[in-house]
Structures are given as structure tokens and as C-alpha cells.
Biopython code that builds the backbone (N, CA, C, O; Angstrom):
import numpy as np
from Bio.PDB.StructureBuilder import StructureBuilder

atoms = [
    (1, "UNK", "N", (0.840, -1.184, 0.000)),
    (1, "UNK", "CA", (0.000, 0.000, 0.000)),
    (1, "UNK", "C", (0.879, 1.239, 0.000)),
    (1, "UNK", "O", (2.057, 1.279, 0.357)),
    (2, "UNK", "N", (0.095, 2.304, -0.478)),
    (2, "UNK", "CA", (1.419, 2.960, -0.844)),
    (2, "UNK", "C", (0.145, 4.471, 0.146)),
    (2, "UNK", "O", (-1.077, 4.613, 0.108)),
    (3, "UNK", "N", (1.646, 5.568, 1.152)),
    (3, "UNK", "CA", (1.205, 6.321, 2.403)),
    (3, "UNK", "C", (1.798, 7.207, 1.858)),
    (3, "UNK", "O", (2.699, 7.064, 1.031)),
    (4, "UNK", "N", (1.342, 8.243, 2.276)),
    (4, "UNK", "CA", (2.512, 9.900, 2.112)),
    (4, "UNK", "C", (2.506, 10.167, 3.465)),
    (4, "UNK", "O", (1.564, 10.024, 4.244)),
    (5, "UNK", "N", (3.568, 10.547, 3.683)),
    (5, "UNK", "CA", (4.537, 11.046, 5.033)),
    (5, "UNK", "C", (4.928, 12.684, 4.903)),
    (5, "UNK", "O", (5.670, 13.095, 4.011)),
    (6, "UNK", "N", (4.516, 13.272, 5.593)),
    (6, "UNK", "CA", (4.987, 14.093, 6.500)),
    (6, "UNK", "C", (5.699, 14.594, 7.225)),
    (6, "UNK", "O", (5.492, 14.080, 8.325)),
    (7, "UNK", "N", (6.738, 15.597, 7.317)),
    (7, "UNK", "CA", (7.505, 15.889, 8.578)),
    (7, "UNK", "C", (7.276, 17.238, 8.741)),
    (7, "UNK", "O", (7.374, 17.772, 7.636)),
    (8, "UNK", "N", (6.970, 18.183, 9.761)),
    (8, "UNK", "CA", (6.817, 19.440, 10.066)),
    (8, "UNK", "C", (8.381, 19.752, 11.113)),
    (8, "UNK", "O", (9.124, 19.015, 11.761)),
    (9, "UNK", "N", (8.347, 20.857, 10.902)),
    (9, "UNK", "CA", (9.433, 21.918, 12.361)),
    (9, "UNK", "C", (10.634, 21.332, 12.059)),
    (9, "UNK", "O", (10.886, 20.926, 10.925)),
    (10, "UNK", "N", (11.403, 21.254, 12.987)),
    (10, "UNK", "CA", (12.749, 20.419, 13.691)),
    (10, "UNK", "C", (13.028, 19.217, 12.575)),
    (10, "UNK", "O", (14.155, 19.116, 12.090)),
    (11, "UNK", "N", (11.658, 18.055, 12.077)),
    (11, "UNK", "CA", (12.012, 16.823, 11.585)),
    (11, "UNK", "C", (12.584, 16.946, 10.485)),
    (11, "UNK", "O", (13.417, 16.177, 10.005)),
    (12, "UNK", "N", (12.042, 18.201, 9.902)),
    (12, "UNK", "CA", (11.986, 18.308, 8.891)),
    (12, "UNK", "C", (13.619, 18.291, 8.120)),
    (12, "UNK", "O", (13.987, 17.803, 7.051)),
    (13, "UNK", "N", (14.300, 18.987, 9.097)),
    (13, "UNK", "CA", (15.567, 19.178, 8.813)),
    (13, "UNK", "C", (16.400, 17.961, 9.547)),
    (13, "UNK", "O", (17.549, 17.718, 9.176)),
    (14, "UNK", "N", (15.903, 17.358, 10.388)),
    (14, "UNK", "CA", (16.629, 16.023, 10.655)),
    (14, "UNK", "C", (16.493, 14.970, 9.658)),
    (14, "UNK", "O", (17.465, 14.275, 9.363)),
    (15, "UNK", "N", (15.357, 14.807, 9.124)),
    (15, "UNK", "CA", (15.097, 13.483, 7.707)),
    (15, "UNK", "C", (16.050, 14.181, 6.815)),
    (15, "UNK", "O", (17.185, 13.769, 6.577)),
    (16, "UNK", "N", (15.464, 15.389, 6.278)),
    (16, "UNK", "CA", (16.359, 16.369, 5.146)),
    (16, "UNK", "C", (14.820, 16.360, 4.033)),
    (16, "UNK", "O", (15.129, 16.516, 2.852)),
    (17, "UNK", "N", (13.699, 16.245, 4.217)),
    (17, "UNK", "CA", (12.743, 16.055, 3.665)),
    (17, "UNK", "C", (11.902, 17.099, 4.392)),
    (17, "UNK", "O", (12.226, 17.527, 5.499)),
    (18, "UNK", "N", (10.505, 17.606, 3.549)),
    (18, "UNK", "CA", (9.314, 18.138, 4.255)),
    (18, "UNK", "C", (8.491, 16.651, 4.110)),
    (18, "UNK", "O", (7.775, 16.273, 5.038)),
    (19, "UNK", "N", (8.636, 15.904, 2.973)),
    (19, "UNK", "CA", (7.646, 14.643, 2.374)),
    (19, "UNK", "C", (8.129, 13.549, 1.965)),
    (19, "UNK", "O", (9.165, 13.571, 1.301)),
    (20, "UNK", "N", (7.521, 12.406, 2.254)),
    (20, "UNK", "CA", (8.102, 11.110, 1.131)),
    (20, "UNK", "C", (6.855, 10.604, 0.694)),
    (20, "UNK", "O", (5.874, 11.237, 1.085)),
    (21, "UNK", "N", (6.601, 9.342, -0.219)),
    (21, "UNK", "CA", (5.714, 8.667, 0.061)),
    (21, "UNK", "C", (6.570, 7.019, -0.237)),
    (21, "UNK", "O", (7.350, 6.665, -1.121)),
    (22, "UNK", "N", (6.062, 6.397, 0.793)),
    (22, "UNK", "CA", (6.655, 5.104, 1.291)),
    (22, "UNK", "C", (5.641, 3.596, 0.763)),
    (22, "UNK", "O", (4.623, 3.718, 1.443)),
    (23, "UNK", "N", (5.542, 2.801, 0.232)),
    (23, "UNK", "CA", (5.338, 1.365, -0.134)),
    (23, "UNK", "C", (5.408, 0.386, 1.525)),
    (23, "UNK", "O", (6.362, -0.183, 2.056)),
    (24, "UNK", "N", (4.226, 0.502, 1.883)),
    (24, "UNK", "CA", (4.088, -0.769, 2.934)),
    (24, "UNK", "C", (3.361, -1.940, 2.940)),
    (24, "UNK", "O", (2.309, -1.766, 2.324)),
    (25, "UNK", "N", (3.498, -3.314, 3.471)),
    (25, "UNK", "CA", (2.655, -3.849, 3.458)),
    (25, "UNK", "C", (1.475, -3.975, 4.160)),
    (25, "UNK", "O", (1.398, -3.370, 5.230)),
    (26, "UNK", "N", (0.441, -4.703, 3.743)),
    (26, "UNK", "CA", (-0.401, -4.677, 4.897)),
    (26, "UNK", "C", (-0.084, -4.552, 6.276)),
    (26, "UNK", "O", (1.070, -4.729, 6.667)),
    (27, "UNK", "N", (-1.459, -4.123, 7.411)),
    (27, "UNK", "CA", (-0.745, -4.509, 8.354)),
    (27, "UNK", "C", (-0.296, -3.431, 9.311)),
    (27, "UNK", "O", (-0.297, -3.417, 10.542)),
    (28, "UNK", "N", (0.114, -2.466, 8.360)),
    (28, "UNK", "CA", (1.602, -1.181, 8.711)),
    (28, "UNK", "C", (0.942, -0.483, 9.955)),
    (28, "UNK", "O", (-0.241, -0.600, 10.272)),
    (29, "UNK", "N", (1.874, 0.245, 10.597)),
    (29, "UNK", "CA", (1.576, 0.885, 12.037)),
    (29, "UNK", "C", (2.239, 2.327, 11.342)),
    (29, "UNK", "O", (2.822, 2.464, 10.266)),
    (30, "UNK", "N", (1.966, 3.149, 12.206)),
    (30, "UNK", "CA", (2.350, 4.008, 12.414)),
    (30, "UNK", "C", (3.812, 4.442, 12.264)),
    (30, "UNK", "O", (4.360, 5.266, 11.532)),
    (31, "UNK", "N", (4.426, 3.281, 13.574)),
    (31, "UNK", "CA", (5.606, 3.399, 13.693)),
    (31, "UNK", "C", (6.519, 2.529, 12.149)),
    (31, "UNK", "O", (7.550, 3.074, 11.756)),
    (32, "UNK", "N", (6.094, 1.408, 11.520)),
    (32, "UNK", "CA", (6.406, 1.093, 10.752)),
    (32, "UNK", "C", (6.835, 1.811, 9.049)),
    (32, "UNK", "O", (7.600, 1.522, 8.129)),
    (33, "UNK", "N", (5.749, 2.946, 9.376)),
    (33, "UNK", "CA", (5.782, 4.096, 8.279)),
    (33, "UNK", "C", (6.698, 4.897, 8.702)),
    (33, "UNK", "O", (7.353, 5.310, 7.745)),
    (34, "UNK", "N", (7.120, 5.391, 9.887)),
    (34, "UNK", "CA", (8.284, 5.936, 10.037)),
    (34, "UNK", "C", (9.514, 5.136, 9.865)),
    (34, "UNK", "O", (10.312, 5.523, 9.011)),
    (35, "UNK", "N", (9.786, 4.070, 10.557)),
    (35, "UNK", "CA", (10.948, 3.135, 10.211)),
    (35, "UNK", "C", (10.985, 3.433, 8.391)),
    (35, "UNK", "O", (11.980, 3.798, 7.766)),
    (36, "UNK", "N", (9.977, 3.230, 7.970)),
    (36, "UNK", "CA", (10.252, 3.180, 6.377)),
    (36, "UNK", "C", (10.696, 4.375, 5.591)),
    (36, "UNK", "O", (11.445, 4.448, 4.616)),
    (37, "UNK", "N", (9.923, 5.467, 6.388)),
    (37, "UNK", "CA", (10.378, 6.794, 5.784)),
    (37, "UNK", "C", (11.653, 7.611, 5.671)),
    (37, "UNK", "O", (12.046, 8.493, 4.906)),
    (38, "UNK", "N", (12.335, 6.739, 7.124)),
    (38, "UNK", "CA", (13.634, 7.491, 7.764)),
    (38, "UNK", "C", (14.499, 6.547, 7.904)),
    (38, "UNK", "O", (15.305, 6.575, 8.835)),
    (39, "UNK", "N", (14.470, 5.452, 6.903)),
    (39, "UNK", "CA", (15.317, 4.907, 6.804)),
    (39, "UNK", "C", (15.952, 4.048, 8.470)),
    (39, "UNK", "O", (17.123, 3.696, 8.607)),
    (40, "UNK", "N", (15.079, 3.902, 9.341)),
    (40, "UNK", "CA", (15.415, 3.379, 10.186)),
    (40, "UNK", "C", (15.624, 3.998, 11.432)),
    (40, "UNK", "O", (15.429, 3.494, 12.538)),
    (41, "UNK", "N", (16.095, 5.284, 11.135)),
    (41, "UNK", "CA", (16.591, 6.210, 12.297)),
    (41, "UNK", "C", (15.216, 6.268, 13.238)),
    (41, "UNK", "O", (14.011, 6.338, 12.998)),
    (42, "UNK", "N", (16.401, 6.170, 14.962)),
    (42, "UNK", "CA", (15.200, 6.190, 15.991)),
    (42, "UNK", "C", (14.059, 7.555, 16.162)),
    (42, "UNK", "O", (14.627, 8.571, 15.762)),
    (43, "UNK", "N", (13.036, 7.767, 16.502)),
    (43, "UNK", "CA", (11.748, 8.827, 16.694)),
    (43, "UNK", "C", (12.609, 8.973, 17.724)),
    (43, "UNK", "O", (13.392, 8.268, 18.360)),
    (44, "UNK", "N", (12.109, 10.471, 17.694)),
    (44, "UNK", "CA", (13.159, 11.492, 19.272)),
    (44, "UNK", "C", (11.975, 10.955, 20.290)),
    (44, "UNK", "O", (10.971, 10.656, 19.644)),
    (45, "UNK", "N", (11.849, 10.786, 21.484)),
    (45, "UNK", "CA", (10.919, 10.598, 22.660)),
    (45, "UNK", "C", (9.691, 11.491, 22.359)),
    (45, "UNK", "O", (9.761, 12.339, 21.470)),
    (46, "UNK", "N", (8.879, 11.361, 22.886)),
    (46, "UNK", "CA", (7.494, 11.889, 22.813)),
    (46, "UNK", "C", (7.392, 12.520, 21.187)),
    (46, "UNK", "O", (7.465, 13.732, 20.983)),
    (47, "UNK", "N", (7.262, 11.777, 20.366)),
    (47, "UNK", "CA", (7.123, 12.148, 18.501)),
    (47, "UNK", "C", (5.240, 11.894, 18.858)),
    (47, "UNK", "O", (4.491, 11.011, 19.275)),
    (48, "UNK", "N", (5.188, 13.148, 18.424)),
    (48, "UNK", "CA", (3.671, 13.774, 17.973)),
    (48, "UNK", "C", (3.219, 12.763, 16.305)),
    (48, "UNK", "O", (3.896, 13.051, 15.319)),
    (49, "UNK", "N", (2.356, 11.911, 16.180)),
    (49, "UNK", "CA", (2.182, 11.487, 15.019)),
    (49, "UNK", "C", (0.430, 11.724, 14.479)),
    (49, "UNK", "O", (-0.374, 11.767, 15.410)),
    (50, "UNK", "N", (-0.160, 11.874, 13.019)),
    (50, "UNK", "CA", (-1.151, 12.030, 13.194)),
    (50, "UNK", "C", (-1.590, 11.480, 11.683)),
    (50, "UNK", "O", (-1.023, 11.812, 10.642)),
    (51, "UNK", "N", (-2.542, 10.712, 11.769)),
    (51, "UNK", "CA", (-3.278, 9.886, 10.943)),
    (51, "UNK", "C", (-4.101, 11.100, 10.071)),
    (51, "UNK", "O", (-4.638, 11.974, 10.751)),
    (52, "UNK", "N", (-4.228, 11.188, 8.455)),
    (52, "UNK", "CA", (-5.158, 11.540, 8.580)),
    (52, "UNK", "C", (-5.515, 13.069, 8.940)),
    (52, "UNK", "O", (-6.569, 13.695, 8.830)),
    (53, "UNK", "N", (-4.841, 13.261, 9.188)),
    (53, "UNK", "CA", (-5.100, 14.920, 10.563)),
    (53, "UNK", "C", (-5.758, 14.923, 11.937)),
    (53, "UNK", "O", (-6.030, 15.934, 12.585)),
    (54, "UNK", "N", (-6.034, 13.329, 12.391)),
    (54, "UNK", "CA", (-6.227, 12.904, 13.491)),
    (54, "UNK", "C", (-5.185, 12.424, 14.189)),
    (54, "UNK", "O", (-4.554, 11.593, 13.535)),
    (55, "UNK", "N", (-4.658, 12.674, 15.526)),
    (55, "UNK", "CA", (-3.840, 12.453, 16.124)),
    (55, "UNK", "C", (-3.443, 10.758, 16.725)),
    (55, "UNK", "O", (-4.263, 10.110, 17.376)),
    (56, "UNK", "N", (-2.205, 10.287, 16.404)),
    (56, "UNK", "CA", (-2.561, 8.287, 16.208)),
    (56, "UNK", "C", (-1.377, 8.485, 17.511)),
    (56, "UNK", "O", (-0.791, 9.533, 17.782)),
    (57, "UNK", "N", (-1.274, 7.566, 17.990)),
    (57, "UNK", "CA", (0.186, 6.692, 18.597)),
    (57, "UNK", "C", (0.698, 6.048, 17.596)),
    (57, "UNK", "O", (0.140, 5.817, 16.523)),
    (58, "UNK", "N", (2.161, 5.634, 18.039)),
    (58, "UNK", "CA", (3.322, 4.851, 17.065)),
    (58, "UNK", "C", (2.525, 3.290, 16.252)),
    (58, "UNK", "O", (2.476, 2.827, 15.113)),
    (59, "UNK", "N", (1.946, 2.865, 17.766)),
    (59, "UNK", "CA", (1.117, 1.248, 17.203)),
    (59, "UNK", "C", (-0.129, 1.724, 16.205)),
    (59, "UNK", "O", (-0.258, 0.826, 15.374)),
    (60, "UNK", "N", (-0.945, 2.617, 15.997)),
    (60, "UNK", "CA", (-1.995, 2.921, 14.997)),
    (60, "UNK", "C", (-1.989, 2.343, 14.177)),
    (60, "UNK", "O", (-0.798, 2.187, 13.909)),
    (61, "UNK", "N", (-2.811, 1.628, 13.194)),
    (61, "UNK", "CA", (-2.565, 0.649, 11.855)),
    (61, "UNK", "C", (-2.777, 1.930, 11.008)),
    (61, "UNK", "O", (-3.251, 3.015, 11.342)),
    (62, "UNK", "N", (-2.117, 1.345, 9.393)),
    (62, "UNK", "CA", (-2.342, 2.832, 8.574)),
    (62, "UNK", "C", (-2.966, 2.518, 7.506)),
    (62, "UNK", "O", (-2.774, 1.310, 7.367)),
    (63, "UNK", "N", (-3.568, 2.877, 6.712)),
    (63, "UNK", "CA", (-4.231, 2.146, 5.721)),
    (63, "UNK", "C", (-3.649, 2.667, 4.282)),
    (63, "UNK", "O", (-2.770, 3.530, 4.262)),
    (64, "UNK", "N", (-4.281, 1.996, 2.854)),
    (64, "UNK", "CA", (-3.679, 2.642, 1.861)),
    (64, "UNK", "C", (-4.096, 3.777, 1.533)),
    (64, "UNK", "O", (-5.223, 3.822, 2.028)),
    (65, "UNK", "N", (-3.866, 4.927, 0.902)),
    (65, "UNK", "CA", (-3.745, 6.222, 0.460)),
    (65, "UNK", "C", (-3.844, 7.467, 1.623)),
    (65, "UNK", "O", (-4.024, 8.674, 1.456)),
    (66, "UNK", "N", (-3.631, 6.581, 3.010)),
    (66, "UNK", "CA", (-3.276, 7.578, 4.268)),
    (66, "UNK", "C", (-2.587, 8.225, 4.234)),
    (66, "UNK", "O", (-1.542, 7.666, 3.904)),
    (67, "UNK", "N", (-2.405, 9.677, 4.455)),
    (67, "UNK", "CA", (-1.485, 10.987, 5.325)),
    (67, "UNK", "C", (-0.718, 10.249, 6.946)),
    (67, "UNK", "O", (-1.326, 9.747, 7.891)),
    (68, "UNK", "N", (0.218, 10.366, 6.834)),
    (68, "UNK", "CA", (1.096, 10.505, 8.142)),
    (68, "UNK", "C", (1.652, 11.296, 8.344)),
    (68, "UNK", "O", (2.517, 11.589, 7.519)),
    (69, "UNK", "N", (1.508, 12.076, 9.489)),
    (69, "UNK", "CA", (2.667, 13.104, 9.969)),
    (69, "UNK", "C", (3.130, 12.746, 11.089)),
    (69, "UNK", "O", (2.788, 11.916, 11.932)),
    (70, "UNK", "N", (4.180, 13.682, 10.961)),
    (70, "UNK", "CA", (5.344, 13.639, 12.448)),
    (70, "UNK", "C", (5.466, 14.908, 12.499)),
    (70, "UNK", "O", (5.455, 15.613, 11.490)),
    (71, "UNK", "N", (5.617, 15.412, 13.862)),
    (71, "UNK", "CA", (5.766, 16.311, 14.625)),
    (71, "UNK", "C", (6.336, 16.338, 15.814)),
    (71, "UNK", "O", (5.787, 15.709, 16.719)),
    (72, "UNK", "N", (7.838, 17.235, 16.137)),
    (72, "UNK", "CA", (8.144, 17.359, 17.346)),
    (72, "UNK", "C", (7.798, 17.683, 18.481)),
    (72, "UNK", "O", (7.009, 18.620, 18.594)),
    (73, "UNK", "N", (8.271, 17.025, 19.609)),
    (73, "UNK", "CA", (7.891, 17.212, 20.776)),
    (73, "UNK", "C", (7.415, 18.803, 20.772)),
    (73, "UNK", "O", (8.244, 19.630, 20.390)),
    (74, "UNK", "N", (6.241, 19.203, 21.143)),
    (74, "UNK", "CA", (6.076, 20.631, 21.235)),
    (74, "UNK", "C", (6.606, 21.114, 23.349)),
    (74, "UNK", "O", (6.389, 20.620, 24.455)),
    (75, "UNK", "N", (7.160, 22.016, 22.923)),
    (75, "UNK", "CA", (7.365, 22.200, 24.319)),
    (75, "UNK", "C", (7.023, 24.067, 24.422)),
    (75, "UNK", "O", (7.116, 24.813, 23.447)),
    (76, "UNK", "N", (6.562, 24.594, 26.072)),
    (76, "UNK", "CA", (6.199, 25.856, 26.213)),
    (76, "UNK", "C", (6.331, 25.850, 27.561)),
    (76, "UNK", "O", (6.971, 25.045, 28.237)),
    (77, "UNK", "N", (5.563, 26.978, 28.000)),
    (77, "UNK", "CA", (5.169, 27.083, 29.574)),
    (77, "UNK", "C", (4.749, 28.787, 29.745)),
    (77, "UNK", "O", (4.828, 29.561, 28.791)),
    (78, "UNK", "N", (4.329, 29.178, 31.025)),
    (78, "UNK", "CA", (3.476, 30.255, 31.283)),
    (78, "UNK", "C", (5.032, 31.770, 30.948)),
    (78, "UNK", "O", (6.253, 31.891, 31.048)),
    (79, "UNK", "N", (4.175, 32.326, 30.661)),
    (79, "UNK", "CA", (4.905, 33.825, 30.148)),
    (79, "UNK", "C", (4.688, 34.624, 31.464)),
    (79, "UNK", "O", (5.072, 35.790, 31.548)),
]
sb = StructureBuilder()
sb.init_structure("model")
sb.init_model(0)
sb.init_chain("A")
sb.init_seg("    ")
for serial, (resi, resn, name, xyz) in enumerate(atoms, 1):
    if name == "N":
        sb.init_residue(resn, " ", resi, " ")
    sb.init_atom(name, np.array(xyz, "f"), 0.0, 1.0, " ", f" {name:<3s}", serial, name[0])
structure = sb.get_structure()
């Protein structure tokens, strides 16, 4: 099945991509579409991912002609 991927902020310049689109088999997770996209390299801790434009975890199944994104940890606090 074939996914388009996503990377926003920070990832974007760590993959070296804004986009791919990746060939999975059935089955695929979340996290499996990243393994595929990035060539293997580990997700930084708390990776924001989102199905769709709905927000998934790493285990999420993905289906064919799905959107995946990744997004970095967002971090803030009171001003």
C-alpha cells in the first residue's frame, strides 16, 4: 500500500525532507511508516504522530492512500 509522510518543524531538517511517500505492506503501524520513511533512524521521545489529521500513537494501523505526519515534541510554559 502505498502512504505519504509528513515531517513538520525540527524533523523536517533532521530526515532532510518536508515529504516522502513510502510502499508498505499490509498490516503497517504508524511506527512502521516511520521506520520506512527514515530509513530506520530512531523517533526522538514523545514524537507527535497524526493519521489523517487525526492524532494516532506509534502502534496505529495505517491504511492505503493515508497521510502521516510527524511532529516534534512541542514544548512551552506560562509567560
Amino acid at each position: 500500500m502505498r502512504v505519504r509522510v509528513r515531517f513538520f518543524a525540527s524533523l523536517r531538517e533532521t530526515v532532510g525532507a518536508a515529504g516522502r511517500e513510502v510502499e508498505a505492506d499490509g498490516g503497517a503501524t504508524v511506527r512502521t511508516i516511520w521506520d520506512l520513511a527514515t530509513d530506520g533512524r530512531e523517533p526522538p521521545s514523545r514524537l507527535l504522530a497524526s493519521i489523517n489529521l487525526d492524532y494516532a500513537d506509534l502502534d496505529d494501523p495505517v491504511g492505503e492512500g493515508d497521510e502521516v505526519a510527524f511532529f516534534p515534541p512541542v514544548t512551552g510554559g506560562e509567560r
